[in-house]
C-alpha angles and dihedrals in degrees: 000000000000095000097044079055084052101051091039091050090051100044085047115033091176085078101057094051095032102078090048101044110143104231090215085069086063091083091048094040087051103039080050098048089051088044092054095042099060089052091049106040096067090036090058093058087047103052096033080066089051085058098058089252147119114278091239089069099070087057087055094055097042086052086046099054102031086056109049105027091070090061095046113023129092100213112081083199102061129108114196113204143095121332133187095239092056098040095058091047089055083044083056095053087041101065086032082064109041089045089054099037100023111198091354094108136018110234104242085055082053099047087045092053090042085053104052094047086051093062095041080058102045089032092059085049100049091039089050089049095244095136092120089075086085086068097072088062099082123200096261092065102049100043091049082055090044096052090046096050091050091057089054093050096057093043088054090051091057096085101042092042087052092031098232128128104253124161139179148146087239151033092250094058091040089056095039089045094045089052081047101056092036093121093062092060107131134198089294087076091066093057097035095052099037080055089047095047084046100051096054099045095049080052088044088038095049101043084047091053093038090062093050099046098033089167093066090042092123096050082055094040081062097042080057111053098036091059091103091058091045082048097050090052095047099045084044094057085040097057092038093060078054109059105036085050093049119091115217128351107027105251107222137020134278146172098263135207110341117193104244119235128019126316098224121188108192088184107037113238089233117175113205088210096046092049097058081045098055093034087074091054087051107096091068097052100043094043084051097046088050096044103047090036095055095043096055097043095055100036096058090039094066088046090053091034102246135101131233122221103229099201096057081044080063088047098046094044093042091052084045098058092032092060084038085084090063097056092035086252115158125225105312137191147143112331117216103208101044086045085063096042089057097055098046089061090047095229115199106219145350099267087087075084092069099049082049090048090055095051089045089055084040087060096043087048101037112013099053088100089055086043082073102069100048107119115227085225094066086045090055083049098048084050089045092062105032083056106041081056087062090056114091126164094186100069080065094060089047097060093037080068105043097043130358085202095056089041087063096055093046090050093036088052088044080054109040094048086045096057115018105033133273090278087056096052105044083044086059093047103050094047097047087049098055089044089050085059091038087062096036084051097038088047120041124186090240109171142196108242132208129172132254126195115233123207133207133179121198136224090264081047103247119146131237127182132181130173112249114197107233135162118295093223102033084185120184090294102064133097091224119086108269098222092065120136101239114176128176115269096240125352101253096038135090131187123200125194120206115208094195145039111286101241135142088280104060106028102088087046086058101046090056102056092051097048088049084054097048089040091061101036115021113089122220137222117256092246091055104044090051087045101052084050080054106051095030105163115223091261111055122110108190117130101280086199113110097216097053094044086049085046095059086028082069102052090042123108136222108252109204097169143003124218125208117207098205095174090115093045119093091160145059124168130192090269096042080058091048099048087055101050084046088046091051089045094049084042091054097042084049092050095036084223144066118301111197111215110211118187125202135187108029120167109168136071095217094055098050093043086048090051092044088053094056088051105262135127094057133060112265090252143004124282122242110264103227087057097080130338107267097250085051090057111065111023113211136181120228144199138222111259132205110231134167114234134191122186106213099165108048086222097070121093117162131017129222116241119206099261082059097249114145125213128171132234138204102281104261141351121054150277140122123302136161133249124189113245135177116272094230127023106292086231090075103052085165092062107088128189087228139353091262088068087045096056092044085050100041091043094053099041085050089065096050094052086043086053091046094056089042077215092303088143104067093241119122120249148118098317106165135065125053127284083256092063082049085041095059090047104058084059088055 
């Protein structure tokens, strides 16, 4: 029983807060619910026109999303309903549609089914937790759609606000044919403009007043927001003084008849071949309605401190949408305006839905008669100003300053939705977004690191110092000073530091920027430096002139190892395995001799199992015992250990860890103690907790290679004193 609880409480959320709803939250949750209603009620005609569709459709869709997202959602800010972005983008299938099947199928058949294909769609990504595809959409991107949209739907809105016939593929022509036609305008153009101007200067007026009497600051923020309701009535009693005044032809236009009440289908009037046709159309729709949902939701949750769960948001907006088709609703999802409403009026939970969701039933029931007399020009004018608030020029800038690279996909998506269509424009972002990670991935910011010593003196004046490890070239683009002494850690070791995962795309990235390294600062044995003029392959383009080999041959270092820093890698692949055994092989052929590879800094199992399996952490073979002792070998550094100990024998009084460290115990009984043990499996003496342990190691074990040749190899290097004296050091 207690996981069917579970799985019940996490399908439906409203059962875990309703029992203990707090009854002093009813009169928030209701003063909130009104408050939504009257902004949405006239937004949903009027996007419902954007759509392409009959005005009673918004209503459906409002109904729709105020009524089922309380009982599945997680926000208790959201507002699920009809939005401009989305509407534009049905509008969109709409006309792809009707050009490819003419007079086949009505449009709102055609945005129903649209709707309900959309939630089986969001649904089995929510239900199948992939919620965390959203992710791969950055900000740039969507705000560079959004902004474009928002520019569409502005331009769309021209001919209806100044009643006069306009039509264009674009927003452009839209905009060019609209200036063209401007002496056709028509009677509609007074009232559409005066509810524009209106609307803009309650908003002006509001935020003035606001900042002057910052104590009544809530009482403006309503007025505010409410203005498009306050608009739609007046145009509506304007327009109807008009017409029943007028005497023939209604002079202007206006909604129409709307059917009064729901259109219900208990059985949905699907169509097999409607459905494969909008299927194609589907990717625009469905990427609109998560973005914009997800956004939303967990913008407005930090401001509020909880958190959504994204992949419930894909269930409850894709039930929504899938039980939209019974009640003719279109693609819904969270509404922008109505979620900050909502918490502006710091509405409690999310039962205020519900109270929305009854006036909304009330209008369609009681005010159709009313619905008649809005005039399309006041509708034009409602969309005008909710879109021109989603414009905003300076997010470009931001963006320009953050990152150039992020500035281009948010200008190339404002483009690409302006003049070539919504499905255009999220197409563009979403592919110059994945290509932005596809570079970031294929070309890390790796860096050659040296040490600096930092220096700090206290208040008492005493002086401290301790070696940092920095980029060798800290270059313009840095944060360090760029005058800083960096030196290399020891003369025949390199460290290398990944900035990314080591995976097939990057790999080869990565080995080249180790080879072209090697190739300008290792220096190579004589043999080997005769034998590669020798065996020169077709394709090399290094300087064939002996002088000038012997002049960089000159400046040139031994290498004795290379160090990874893998704190930043939480992946290896097979290829990444592979790029660095043939790395370790082209740096060797390069040397002429052995090139230890040390690795610091690995977190994860996976990475060092992966390492182990292409042969790395360990010396090729074993060295020669009489060289050095084993413990002598390889230093490590060890930690104390918790163990569990029981003496079973008196005479017994210490007990021998792994690392062979031997610490004694009370003699006898039982209890907890600590032994000393090596920090990383003593098979893998190449494998180091930091880089501070990899350059003691790599330093050490390069003496005593250096000792072994006794400097045979032409590569410089201690060449004098016994393998005792080596021998001591390595102790010390």
């Amino acid at each position: 029983m207690g996981a069917v609880k579970n799985w019940v409480h996490a399908l439906l959320p409203i059962t875990v807060w309703l029992p203990r709803y707090d009854p002093r939250w009813l009169y928030g949750d209701i003063i909130t619910g009104i408050t939504v209603a009257i902004v949405n009620i006239p937004q949903a005609l009027s996007y419902a026109s954007l759509a392409g569709l009959p005005p009673q459709y918004g209503l459906y869709c409002a109904f729709i999303g105020t009524t089922v997202y309380p009982f599945l959602g997680t926000s208790k800010d959201i507002t699920l309903g009809p939005i401009a972005v989305v509407s534009l983008s049905v509008a969109e299938v709409l006309s792809n549609i009707h050009q490819s099947y003419p007079g086949v199928w009505t449009s709102p058949q055609i945005s129903v089914t649209l709707g309900f294909l959309c939630g089986i769609v969001i649904f089995s990504l929510g239900a199948l937790r992939l919620g965390w595809l959203v992710e791969f959409i950055p900000a740039p991107a969507v705000g560079g759609f959004v902004t474009g949209s928002a520019i569409q739907i502005v331009a769309s809105q021209l001919p209806p606000l100044l009643g006069i016939k306009s039509h264009g593929d674009s927003s452009f022509e839209i905009f060019w044919n609209t200036l063209r036609n401007i002496r056709k305008a028509r009677l509609d153009a007074v009232l559409g403009i005066s509810g524009l101007a209106s609307l803009y200067l309650i908003h002006k007026i509001c935020r003035i007043l606001t900042k002057r009497f910052p104590q009544h600051a809530q009482t403006f923020f309503f007025i505010s927001v409410i203005r498009n309701a306050f608009v739609a009535v007046a145009l509506t009693f304007i327009s109807w003084v008009i017409i029943t005044t007028a005497k023939g032809e209604e002079p202007i236009a206006v909604l129409g008849e709307v059917p009064r009440g729901f259109k219900i289908h208990l059985i949905p009037p699907f169509d097999a071949k409607l459905m494969g046709v909008a299927f194609g159309q589907l990717p625009v729709p469905c990427v609109v309605l998560l973005l914009c949902h997800i956004a939303i939701g967990k913008s407005f949750g930090r401001q509020n401190n909880y958190k959504i769960n994204p992949d419930q948001e894909l269930i409850a907006v894709g039930m929504t949408n899938l039980l939209g088709v019974f009640f003719a609703s279109y693609p819904t999802t969270a509404s922008f305006s109505a979620t900050a409403l909502k918490d502006r009026c710091h509405v409690p939970t999310p039962l205020s839905g519900l109270f929305t969701s009854v006036l909304i039933v009330i209008s369609l029931y009681a005010l159709t008669g009313a619905f008649y007399y809005v005039p399309t020009a006041g509708l034009a004018a409602v969309i005008i100003s909710s879109a021109l608030g989603l414009v905003d020029g300076s997010e470009g800038i931001n963006y320009w300053n953050i990152s150039r690279i992020e500035a281009v996909i948010w200008v190339s998506s404002v483009i690409a939705t302006v003049f070539a269509g919504v499905q255009y424009g999220i197409s563009v972002a979403i592919l110059a977004s994945l290509a932005l990670l596809l570079v970031r991935i294929a070309k890390p910011q790796g860096e050659f690191l040296g040490t600096t010593t930092l220096k700090l003196v206290d208040e008492q004046g005493n002086e401290s110092t301790r070696e940092v490890f920095v980029p060798l070239d800290l270059g313009d683009e840095g944060v360090l000073n760029i005058k800083t002494v960096v030196e290399p850690p020891a003369p025949w070791i390199v460290i290398y530091r990944l900035g990314e995962s080591f995976t097939y795309p990057n790999a080869s990235s990565v080995n080249s920027s180790i080879m072209e390294y090697f190739k300008e600062n290792a220096k190579r044995s004589p043999e080997t430096l005769e034998d590669g003029k020798k065996e020169r392959l077709w394709n090399e383009t290094e300087d064939l002139d002996a002088k000038s080999e012997n002049e960089r041959e000159k400046r040139r270092r031994p290498v004795r190892a290379v160090i990874f820093d893998f704190a930043s890698v939480s992946v290896v692949d097979s290829t990444g395995a592979q790029i660095l055994r043939d790395t370790k092989g082209e740096v060797e052929r390069w040397t002429g001799y052995t090139v230890d590879f040390h690795f610091a800094n690995i977190h994860r199992a996976d990475v060092y199992n992966v390492l182990v399996a292409g042969g790395f952490g360990a010396p090729p073979a074993p060295l020669p015992p009489t060289f050095f002792p084993p413990e002598a070998q390889f230093p490590r550094e060890t930690v104390p250990v918790r163990v569990n100990y029981q003496m079973r024998k008196p005479g017994v009084e210490g007990l021998r860890s792994r690392g062979g460290t031997y610490l004694g115990f009370p003699r006898g009984g039982q209890g907890e103690g600590y032994v000393q043990e090596h920090v990383i499996s003593e098979t893998t003496p190449f494998f180091h907790v930091d880089l501070v342990a990899a350059v003691r190691a790599a330093e050490k074990l390069g003496l005593k290679a250096e000792a072994q040749e006794g400097g045979g190899s032409g590569v410089n290097g201690p060449s004098e004193g016994s393998q005792d004296d080596v021998l001591i050091d390595l102790h010390n």
